[in-house]
N, C-alpha and C positions, 0 to 999 in steps of 0.2 A: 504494500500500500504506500506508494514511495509519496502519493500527494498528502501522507499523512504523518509524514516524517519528523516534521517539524512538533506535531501534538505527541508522539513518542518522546522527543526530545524533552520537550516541557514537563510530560508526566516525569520523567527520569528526576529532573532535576529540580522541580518542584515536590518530591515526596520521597525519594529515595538515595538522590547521589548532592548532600546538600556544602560539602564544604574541600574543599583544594582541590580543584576536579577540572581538569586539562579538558579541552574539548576540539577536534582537530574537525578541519573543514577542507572539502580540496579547491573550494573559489572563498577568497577576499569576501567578496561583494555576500556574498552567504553568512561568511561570519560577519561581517559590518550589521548587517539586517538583525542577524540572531542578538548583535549586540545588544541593540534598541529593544527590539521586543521584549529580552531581561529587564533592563531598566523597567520599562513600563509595567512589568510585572514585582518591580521592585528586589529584582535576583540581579548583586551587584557582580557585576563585569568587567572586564577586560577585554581586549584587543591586541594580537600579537600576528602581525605577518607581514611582506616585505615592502607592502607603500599605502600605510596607516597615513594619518592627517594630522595638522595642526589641532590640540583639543580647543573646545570652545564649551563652556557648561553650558547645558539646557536648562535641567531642571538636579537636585542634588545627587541622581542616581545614572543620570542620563547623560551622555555627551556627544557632541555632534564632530564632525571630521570634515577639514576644512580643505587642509594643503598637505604636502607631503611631509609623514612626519621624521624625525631627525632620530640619530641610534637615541640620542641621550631619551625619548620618548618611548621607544620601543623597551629600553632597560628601567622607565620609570611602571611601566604596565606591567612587568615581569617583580619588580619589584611590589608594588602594589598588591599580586599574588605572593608572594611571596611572604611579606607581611602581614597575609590574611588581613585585609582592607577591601579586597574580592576576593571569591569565593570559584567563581568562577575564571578563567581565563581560556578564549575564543580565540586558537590559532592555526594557522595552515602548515605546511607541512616544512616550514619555516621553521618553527619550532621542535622539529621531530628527533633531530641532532644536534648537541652539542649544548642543550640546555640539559640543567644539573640543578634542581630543586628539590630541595629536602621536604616531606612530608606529602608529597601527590600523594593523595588515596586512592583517586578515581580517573582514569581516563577514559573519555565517552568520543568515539568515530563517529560522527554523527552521517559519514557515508564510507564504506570501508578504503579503504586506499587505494590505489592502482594495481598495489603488487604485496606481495607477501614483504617483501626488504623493509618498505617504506612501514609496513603496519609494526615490523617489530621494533623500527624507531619510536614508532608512534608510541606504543605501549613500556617501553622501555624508561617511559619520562617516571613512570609507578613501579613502587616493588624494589624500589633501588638499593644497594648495598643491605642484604641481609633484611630490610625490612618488606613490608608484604602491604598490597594494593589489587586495586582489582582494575580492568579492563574489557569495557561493555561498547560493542559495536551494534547499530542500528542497520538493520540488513535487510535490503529489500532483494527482489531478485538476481538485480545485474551485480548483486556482488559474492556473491553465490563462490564464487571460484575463491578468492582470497579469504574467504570465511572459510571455508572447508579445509585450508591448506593451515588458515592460523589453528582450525579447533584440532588439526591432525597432529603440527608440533606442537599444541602446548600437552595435548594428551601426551605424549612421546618423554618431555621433558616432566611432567606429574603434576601438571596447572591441573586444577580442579575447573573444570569447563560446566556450566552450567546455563542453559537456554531459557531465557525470561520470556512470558510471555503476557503480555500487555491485552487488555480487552480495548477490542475495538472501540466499543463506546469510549470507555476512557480517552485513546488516544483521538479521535472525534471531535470527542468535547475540549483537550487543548489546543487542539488544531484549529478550533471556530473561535475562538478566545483572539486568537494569534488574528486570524482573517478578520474580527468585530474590528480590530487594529490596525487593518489595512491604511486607510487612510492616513490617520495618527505614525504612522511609520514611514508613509511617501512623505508626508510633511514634516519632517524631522530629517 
């Protein structure tokens, strides 16, 4: 149900996945969007990937993106996570090496990645040195193949793999929350 992806996404992190929780995107323009919609849900955020904007505050939760932003911005967002100031942080695949933060619980794909490589960056930002995290990808059909390959090695390797499954309604009802939003999100 990939046009419902987004109200998965919400349920997760609105009831289940609520604090240091990576969320990887493979278009900008995707994560920018999910940005906002958290805001206006009051689920504070971040933005991390490779031509973010000038910030400008909206409202205390929200921020809008104006110009291209500079590293010292890019290290201020990461920081921000970092310092649990958000809770979330919305990045692309920018993020998937060579970032090194202590305490990821939860890293959420919110579309599986290209290739098996990229997903073990992805997931590798949780679990790090000796401690333990978890990693929940949103799988609609076309991702079928790199899901199948991630749940093969982590079996292999003795990740405990476990298949959630979300009631339609549910994901539905945040999905139409998100779309009541439309507008409020073009205008922002």
């Amino acid at each position: 149900r990939e046009d419902k992806r987004l109200g998965y996404l919400l349920h997760l992190c609105k009831e289940i996945y609520s604090k240091r929780v990576i969320i990887f995107f493979r278009q900008k323009k995707e994560a920018h969007r999910v940005r906002i919609i958290f805001g206006l849900l009051g689920l504070k955020a971040a933005e991390l990937h490779g031509s973010l904007s000038q910030e400008q505050v909206v409202q205390t939760t929200l921020v809008l993106y104006l110009q291209p932003l500079t590293s010292y911005q890019r290290i201020k967002s990461v920081e921000n996570f970092r310092d649990g100031k958000v809770a979330y942080l919305l990045a692309t695949d920018v993020a998937s090496r060579g970032l090194d933060i202590k305490g990821v619980e939860t890293v959420i794909n919110y579309e599986a990645p290209q290739s098996h490589e990229i997903y073990l960056h992805r997931v590798g930002r949780t679990a790090r040195a000796g401690r333990s995290g978890r990693a929940c990808t949103i799988a609609a059909e076309p991702d079928r193949k790199v899901v199948k390959l991630a749940v093969r090695a982590g079996k292999a390797q003795g990740a405990k793999i476990v298949s959630r499954v979300i009631e339609q309604a549910v994901a539905d009802s945040w999905a139409q929350k998100a779309d009541d939003m439309a507008d409020e999100v073009a205008e922002i």
